[in-house]
N, C-alpha and C positions, 0 to 999 in steps of 0.2 A: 828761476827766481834768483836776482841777485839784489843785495843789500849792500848799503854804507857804513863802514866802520866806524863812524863817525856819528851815525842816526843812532845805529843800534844801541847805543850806550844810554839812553833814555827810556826808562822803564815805561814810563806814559808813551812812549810815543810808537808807532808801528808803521813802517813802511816796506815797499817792493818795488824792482824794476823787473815786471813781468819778463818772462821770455815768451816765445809762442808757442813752449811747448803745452801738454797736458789739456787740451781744450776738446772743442766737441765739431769744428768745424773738420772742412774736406779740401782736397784738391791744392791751387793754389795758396789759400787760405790755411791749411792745417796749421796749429789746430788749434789755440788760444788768439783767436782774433777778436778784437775788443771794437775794432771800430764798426759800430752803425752805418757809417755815411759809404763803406765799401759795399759793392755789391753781392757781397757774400748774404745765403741767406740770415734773414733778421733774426729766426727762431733761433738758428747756433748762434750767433753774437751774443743774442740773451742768455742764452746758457750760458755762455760764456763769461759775460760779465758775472750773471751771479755766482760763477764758481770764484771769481775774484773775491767779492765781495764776502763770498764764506772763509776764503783764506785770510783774506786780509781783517774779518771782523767787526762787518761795519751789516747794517741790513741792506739788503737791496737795492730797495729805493733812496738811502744815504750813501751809495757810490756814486759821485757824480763826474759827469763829466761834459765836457764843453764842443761847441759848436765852431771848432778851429778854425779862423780864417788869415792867419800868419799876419795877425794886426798885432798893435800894440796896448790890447785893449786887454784891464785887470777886471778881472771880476772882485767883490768883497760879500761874503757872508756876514751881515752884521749879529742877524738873531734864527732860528730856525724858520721864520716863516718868508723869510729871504730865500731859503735854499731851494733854488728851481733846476733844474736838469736840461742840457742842452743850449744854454745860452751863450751866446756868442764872444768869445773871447779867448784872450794866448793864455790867461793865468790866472789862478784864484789864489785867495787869500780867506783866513777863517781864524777865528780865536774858541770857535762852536767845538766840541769834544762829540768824539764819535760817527764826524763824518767825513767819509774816505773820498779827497778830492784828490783827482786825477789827471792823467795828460795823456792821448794818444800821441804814437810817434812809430815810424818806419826813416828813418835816418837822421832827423831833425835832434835837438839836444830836450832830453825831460832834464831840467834841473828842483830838484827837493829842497825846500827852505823851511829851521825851524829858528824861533828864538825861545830858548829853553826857559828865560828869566822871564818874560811879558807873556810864554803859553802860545805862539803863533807860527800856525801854518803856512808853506805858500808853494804852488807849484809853478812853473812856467812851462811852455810850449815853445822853445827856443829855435825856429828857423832863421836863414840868414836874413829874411826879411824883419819879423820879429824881432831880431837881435839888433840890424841894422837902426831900425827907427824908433828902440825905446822901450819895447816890451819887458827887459830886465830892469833898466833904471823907475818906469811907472811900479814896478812891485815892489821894488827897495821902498821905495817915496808909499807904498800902502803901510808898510812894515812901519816907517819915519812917522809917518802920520798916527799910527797906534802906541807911540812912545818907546817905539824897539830901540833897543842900542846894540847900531851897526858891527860893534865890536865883539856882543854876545851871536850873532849870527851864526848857525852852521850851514853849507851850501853843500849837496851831493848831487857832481854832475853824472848824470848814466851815460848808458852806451850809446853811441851815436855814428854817425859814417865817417870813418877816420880821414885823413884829408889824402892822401896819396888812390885816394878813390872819389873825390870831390872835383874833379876836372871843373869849369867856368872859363866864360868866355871875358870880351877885352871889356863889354859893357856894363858886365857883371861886377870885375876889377874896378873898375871907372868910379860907380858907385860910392864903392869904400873909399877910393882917396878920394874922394870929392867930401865927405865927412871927416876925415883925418888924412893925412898924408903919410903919418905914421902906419897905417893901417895896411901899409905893403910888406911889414915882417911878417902876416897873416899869411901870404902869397907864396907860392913857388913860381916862378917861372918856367913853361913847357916852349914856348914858341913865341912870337910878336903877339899869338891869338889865342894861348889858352894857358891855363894857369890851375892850379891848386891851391883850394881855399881852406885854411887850417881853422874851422870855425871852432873848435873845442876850447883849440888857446885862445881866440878871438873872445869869446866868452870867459875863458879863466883870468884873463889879464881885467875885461871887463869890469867882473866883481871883484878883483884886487882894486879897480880902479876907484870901486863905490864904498871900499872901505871895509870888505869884507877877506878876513885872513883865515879863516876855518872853511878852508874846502876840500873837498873830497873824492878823488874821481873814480867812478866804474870804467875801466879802459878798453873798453872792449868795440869793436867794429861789426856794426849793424849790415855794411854790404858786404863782406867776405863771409860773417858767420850766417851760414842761412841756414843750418839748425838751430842756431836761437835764437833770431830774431829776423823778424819782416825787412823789405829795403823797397823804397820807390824806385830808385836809380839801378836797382839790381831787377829789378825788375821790367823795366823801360831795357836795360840792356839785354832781358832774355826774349823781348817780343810778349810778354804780359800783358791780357786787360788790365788789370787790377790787380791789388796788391791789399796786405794785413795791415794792420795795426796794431803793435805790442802798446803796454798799458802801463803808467805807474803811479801810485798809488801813497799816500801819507796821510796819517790819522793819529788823533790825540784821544785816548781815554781816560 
């Protein structure tokens, strides 16, 4: 379990960036596996989640969490009978008290968003595709929309796959300058054909960009640490079916 120095300081407010440890699954999976959509069996995930859900303080069926399809698509809880499970999207947003909205991730970025003055939650789902075409600027723009002032914002990025472990190809690159040109400080260069993508800064300059100066980061690397945390790419590298899902998690009481 790791927390933001910057979250914590909000007596209302309770957050985590799960690790994998402490759960009830097996195998490749051990042992806090949160994601559903893996083929790990269903019955440990569900325990699994509800052990999150006792930690974190939220009931059961008020952990939610989303049907990730690395779009740039916000969810909004506007009132409780809003709040459905499993619906399709990189990010929620809620002003609702006592429900733990969440993000799976095996190397992609969870970032935590409160505004302590308006009362407002948000989580994102930050892979390079999400990232690239908007999924962080549509959650600001939920936040804008709810009367947030961008300058009261606090943002904690978690753990994610550090970039000297992030290899991409030339087409991948291609992308990003083709949306900014700036967007090569992001880059290492390995060869004419491969490259290292620094998606972490990519996103912290981001949300510098949107106006937000209170951020926070877990620094830690999701494909090296594989006691405490899942990895795709670590996983693809070991000959893996399948891979975990760490979980995390923010709630206002």
């Amino acid at each position: 379990m790791f927390f933001s120095k910057k979250l914590k300081k909000f007596e209302n407010l309770k957050h985590c960036f799960f690790s994998r440890k402490n759960g009830f699954s097996k195998g490749n999976y051990a042992s806090l596996n949160c994601g559903i959509g893996s083929d790990d069996k269903k019955k440990n995930v569900l325990k699994n989640l509800n052990l999150v859900s006792q930690k974190i303080g939220c009931k059961e069926k008020l952990l939610i969490t989303l049907n990730q399809t690395h779009s740039n698509k916000v969810v909004y809880f506007k009132n409780e009978s809003s709040i459905k499970n499993k619906l399709s999207g990189d990010a929620i947003v809620t002003k609702i008290k006592n429900v733990g909205i969440s993000i799976l991730a095996a190397d992609c970025v969870p970032i935590l968003l409160y505004d302590p003055q308006k009362k407002i939650i948000g989580c994102i789902h930050s892979g390079w595709a999400g990232a690239l075409n908007g999924v962080i600027e549509n959650t600001i723009n939920k936040f804008l929309e709810l009367n947030s002032n961008i300058r009261n914002l606090v943002a904690a990025i978690g753990p994610c796959i550090n970039y000297y472990h992030y290899e991409v190809g030339h087409d991948f690159y291609k992308k990003f300058l083709a949306q900014n040109k700036n967007n090569r400080k992001f880059f290492t260069i390995l060869n004419n054909k491969k490259y290292l993508f620094n998606i972490r800064n990519y996103i912290n300059v981001k949300l510098i960009g949107l106006g937000i100066g209170n951020i926070d980061h877990i620094n830690m690397d999701t494909f090296s640490d594989k006691k405490n945390f899942f990895s795709y790419r670590r996983s693809k590298r070991d000959n893996e079916n399948d891979y975990g899902r760490c979980i995390s998690v923010i709630i206002m009481t």
